[in-house]
Structures are given as C-alpha cells and as structure tokens.
N, C-alpha and C positions, 0 to 999 in steps of 0.2 A: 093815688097819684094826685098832688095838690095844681091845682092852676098858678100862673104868676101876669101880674101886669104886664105887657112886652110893649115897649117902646119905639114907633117906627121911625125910619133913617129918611133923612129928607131926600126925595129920587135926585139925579144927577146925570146929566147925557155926558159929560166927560167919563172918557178909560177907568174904569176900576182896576186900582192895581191890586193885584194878589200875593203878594210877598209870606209863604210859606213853609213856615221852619218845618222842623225834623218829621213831622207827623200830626202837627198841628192846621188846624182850619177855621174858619169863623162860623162854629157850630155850637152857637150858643145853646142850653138846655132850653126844652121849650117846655108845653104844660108836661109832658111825660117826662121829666128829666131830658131831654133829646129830642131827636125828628118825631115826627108823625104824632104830633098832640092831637089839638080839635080839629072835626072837619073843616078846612077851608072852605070857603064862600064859592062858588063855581066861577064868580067873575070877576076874583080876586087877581089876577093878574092875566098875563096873554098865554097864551098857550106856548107850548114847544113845540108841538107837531109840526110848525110850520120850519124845522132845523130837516130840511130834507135831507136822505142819502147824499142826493148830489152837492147839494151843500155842504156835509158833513166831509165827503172826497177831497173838496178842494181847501177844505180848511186842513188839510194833513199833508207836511210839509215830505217833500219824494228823498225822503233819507233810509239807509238800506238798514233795516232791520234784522236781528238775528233771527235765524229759525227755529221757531218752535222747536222744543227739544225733549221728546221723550227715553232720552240716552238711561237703554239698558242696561250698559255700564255702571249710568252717572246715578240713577235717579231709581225705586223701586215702580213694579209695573200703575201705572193709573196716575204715578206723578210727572212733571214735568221738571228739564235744570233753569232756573233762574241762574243765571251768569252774565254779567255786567256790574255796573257800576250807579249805587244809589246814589242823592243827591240830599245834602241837610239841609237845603234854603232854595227853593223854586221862587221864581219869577215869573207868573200866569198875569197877563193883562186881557181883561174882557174889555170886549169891542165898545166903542162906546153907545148909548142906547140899545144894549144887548141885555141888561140886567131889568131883574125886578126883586120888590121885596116881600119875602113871605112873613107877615106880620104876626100870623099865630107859632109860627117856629121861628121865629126872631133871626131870621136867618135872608143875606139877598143870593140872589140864585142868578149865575150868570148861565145866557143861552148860547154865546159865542168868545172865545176867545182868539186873541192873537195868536198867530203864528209866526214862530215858536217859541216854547217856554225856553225860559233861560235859566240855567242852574248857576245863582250867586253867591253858593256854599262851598263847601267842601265835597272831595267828589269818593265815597266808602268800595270799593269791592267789596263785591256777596258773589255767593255761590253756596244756591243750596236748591234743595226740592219742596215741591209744594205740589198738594192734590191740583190736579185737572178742574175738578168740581166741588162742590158743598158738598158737607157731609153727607149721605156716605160714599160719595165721591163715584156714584154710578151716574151715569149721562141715562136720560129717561126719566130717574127718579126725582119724584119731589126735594129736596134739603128738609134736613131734620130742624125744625125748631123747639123751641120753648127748654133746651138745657143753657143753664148758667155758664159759667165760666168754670169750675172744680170740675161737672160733669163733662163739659167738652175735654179738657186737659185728661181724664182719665179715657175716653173713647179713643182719642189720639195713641195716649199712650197703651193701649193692647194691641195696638198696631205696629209701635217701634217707634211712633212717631211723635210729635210736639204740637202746639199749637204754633201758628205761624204770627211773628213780631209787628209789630206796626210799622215798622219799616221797611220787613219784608214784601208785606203787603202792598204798601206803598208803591213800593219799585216791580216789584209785579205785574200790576194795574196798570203803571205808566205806561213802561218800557224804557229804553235806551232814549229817546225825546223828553221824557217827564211833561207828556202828553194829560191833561185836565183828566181828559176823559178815555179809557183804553184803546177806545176807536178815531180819536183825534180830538177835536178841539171846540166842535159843535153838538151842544146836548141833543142829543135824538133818545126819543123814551119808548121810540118802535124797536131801537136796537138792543138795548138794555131797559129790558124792563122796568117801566119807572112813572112817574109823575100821576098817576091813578086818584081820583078823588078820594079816596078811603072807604071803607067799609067801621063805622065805632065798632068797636067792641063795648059789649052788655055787661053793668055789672049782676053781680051775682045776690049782693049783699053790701054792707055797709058796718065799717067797724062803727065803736063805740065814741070815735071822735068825729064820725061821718065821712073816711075817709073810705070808697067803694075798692071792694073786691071782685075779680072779674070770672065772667064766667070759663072763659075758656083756660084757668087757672083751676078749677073746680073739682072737687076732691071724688065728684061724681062724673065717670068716665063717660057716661053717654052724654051729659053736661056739655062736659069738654071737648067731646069730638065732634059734636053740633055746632057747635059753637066756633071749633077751628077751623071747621071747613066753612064755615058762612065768613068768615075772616078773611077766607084764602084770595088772594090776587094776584100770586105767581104763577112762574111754568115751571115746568121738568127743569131740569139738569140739561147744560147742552142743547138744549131747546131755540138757544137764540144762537145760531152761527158764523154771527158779525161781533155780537160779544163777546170776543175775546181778543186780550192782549196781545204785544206782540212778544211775550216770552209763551203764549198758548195757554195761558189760564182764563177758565170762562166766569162769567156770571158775575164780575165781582160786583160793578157799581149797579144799584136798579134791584130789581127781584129781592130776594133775601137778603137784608142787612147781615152783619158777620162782626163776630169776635174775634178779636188777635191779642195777642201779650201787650203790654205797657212795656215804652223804655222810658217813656218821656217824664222828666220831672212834673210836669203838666198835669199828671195823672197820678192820684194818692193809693190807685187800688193796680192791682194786677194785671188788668185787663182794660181795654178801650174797645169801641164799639168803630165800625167803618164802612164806608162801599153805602149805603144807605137803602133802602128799602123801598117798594113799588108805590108808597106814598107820595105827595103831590108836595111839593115844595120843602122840599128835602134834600141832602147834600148829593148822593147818588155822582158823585169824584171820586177820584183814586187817596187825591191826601187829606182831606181835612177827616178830623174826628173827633169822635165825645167821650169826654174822659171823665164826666159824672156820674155814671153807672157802678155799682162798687160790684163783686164777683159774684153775690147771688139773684142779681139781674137776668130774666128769663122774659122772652115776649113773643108773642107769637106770630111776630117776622127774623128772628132771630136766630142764623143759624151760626155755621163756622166751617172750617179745611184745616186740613192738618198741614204741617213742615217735617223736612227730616233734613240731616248734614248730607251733603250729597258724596260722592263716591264709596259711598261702605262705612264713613264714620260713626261712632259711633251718636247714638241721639239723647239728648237729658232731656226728659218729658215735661222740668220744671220750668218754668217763665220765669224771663231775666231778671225780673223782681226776687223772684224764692232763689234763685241764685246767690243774688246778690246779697241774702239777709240769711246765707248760708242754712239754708231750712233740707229739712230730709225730706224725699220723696214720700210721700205718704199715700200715693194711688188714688187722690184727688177724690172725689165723691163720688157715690152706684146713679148713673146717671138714667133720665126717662130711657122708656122704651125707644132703640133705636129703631130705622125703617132699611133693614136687611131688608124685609121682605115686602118693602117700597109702600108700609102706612105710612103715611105723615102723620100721624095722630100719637103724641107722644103718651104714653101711658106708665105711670111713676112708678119705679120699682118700689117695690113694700119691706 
C-alpha cells in the first residue's frame, strides 16, 4: 500500500455545506486507498467526546419515525423491512466552527450539523430487508472481517440473500430525516463506535518493489490470528444500543467498516466501501463512500450484511453491476473461514 502527498484545505468558521448525491461523499483515497492510513498525530485535531448524549438529543429534530420493523411476513427471521423513501441529493450543512481537517485522510470531518438535512433530489421508494447486524448477523458476535467482495456475495448468497446496494445502505443508516449520522446530527464515537487512535498494522515482508505485505494477511494462521486480534478495536454485534437507525439496523457507521454493491457511476468496480471504521478521522456517516477499492480488497476492519427483496420475492445474489453487464451467477468465490461459531479470525479456505 503506497503513501500519497495529501494537501490540507484552508480551516474556515463559515457552514460547510454538504451537498451529497446518490451515494457519494468527500472520501478522498488516503495512504490505504481509503480511511484509516497513517496513524494520526494525537493532537491533530480536537476531539469528539465532547458531542454529548445531550447534545446529540437536541440536535435530532422531534419528527415521528417509523418503527423498527422486524415483519415476519415482510422480512426473513434476523432481518429488518426498510420501507420508505431514499433520497439522490442530500443537503447536510455543518454548524459553523464544527469541522476539522484530517490531513493524513485527506478528508474534513464535521462534529455537528444542522438541523435538518434537506433532500434536494429526487425522492426513490425502496422496500426491502436487510440483516439486524454484520455478518453473521448474530448480536454478541464479533463481524466477520478480512473477506473481499466475491467472498461476501457468496456467504450472502447460501442464505437466499444478496449483498446490500449503496443506496440501500444509505437510506438505512439515515432513516426517513436523511439524518448524517443514524443517531442524529452530532458525532458522538461513544455511541458508534468510532474515532480510536489506530492500532498500525505490522508488515509481514516486502515485495520485490518495496511495497510491504501484511501480517495479519499472512499465509501462516497463528501469524494472522496474532495479529488480528492486536488489531482489533471493535465490539460485539449489538453491543452499542443507541446505534441504531431508525429503520432498526445497528452498527452501521463506527465499529466495522462494510461493503455494499456499487450503483454509482462513480465507482468502476462492483463494490464501494461505507459506514467507516473505529479509526480516528474517518468518514463514520451514513452517505459518503469510497469507491477506489476494486473487489478483491480485504482488511481487517472490514466487514459486510446481507439484503434480501422483502415480502417472499424472489432474491438475485448478483450486484447491480453483474446485472447490468448480464453475467451468470457464478457462486462468487470459497470465502475465509466464517465465525458461526463466533472466531473472528478468518482462516482461508484451502
């Protein structure tokens, strides 16, 4: 993973406005392709802690949300119905002197926004299911990391089910307000797990152009299980009980980063990256994402959730991309060792 020059933005106490289309955000690639490159300086910017519960209350505008819905009918046991209405073009305005800029993720990170976001798009009906939790979608369990994009798509599909779209996602996360963050409008990283100084990961080795191999990638399993868990800065599944949406999906933004399908022109591969990861100046929002990742991108904050068509339809395991370029199902790739039995320590099928 190569490093890049990043160029900082000159600060600004006037509103940043957020004007964000379909599934797009200002998530520029940092040294890893994405969020969470070099460790940050500790006194690189101000902290979040200080976005209290109480603060974060009265940043959430008293509008009646739908209820959680785990409809038996609608939706198979462990997922929830998404039903409402997406949005292609949000309007997020951060308060003014609410921002700062994370310079090694080339990315600025607002800590409050206005109330309320405004939807200056077009307004989609969806209706569909979507797991509760990360993969394997049990509350308690760790989220499975370090499978790619092929290997999620096939885990989903032994299920019935699909990977969930970026837009699904999206409108998930929001809810019915197209709310920044699932809990309202003020980043708090006590309730989604999030802004964590990092833990590097060691490499293992170094190719032949110097570019390092890691060890928690490592072909030798006690390597890599050493390695995963010195890594680790998540919780369980369901662990955090304020993170969650108000359609009832938890954990999205914070904790484990996640993979969803690509719809967006925006993105050449199949899959975008979203929700962001317990790393420290990183996107950790419902919409922006990174769509430099190509499909056999694996890391070890990296999980995923499955989707399915809600009332009994039937499900195509393929992402709107393989749709669209009329491809056959092919059962996607044998992916790592899952954690049925609640490892997190992915172990590669042979």
């Amino acid at each position: 993973m190569r490093t890049r020059s990043l160029r900082p933005l000159a600060a600004s106490a006037a509103p940043t406005l957020f004007v964000i289309l379909a599934a797009c955000g200002n998530s520029s690639p940092g040294p890893t392709g994405g969020d969470g490159g070099a460790t940050p300086p500790s006194s690189a910017a101000p902290t979040t802690a200080g976005a209290s519960q109480s603060s974060v209350q009265a940043a959430v505008v008293d509008a009646p949300a739908p209820a959680a819905s785990a409809d038996p009918e609608a939706c198979p046991a462990g997922m929830v119905l998404v039903d409402g209405d997406y949005c292609t073009e949000v309007e997020q305005r951060c308060k003014a002197g609410k921002s700062w800029y994370a310079k090694w993720n080339d990315k600025t990170i607002c800590l409050e926004f206005e109330a309320p976001a405004t939807c200056v798009g077009k307004k989609e009906h969806r209706r569909y299911c979507m797991d509760k939790f990360e993969y394997p979608n049990r509350e308690g369990t760790r989220p499975t990391v370090m499978n790619d994009f092929p290997q999620a798509q096939r885990l989903c599909a032994e299920q019935g089910k699909r990977m969930c779209t970026e837009t699904e996602w999206t409108m998930a996360c929001e809810g019915p307000e197209y709310k920044p963050y699932p809990y309202g409008y003020a980043r708090d990283p006590e309730i989604c797990k999030g802004d964590q100084q990092g833990v590097e990961p060691e490499p293992e080795g170094h190719t032949s152009a110097g570019d390092p191999f890691y060890k928690f990638a490592s072909k030798n399993k006690e390597i890599r299980a050493a390695e995963l868990e010195r890594l680790w800065q998540g919780v369980p599944s369901g662990s955090q009980p304020k993170c969650v949406s108000d359609y009832g999906v938890y954990d999205m933004p914070g904790n484990a980063d996640e993979l969803a399908s690509a719809e967006s022109k925006d993105s050449k591969y199949d899959n975008v990256t979203t929700g962001g990861p317990w790393r420290y100046g990183v996107r950790n929002q419902c919409r922006p994402k990174i769509y430099t990742h190509n499909e056999g991108f694996a890391y070890y904050y990296l999980s995923f959730r499955c989707c399915a068509e809600a009332d009994g339809k039937p499900t195509d395991p393929r992402s709107p991309k393989q749709i669209h370029r009329k491809e056959r199902w092919n059962g996607g790739q044998a992916p790592v060792r899952d954690s049925w039995d609640g490892n997190p320590m992915p172990d590669p099928v042979d």
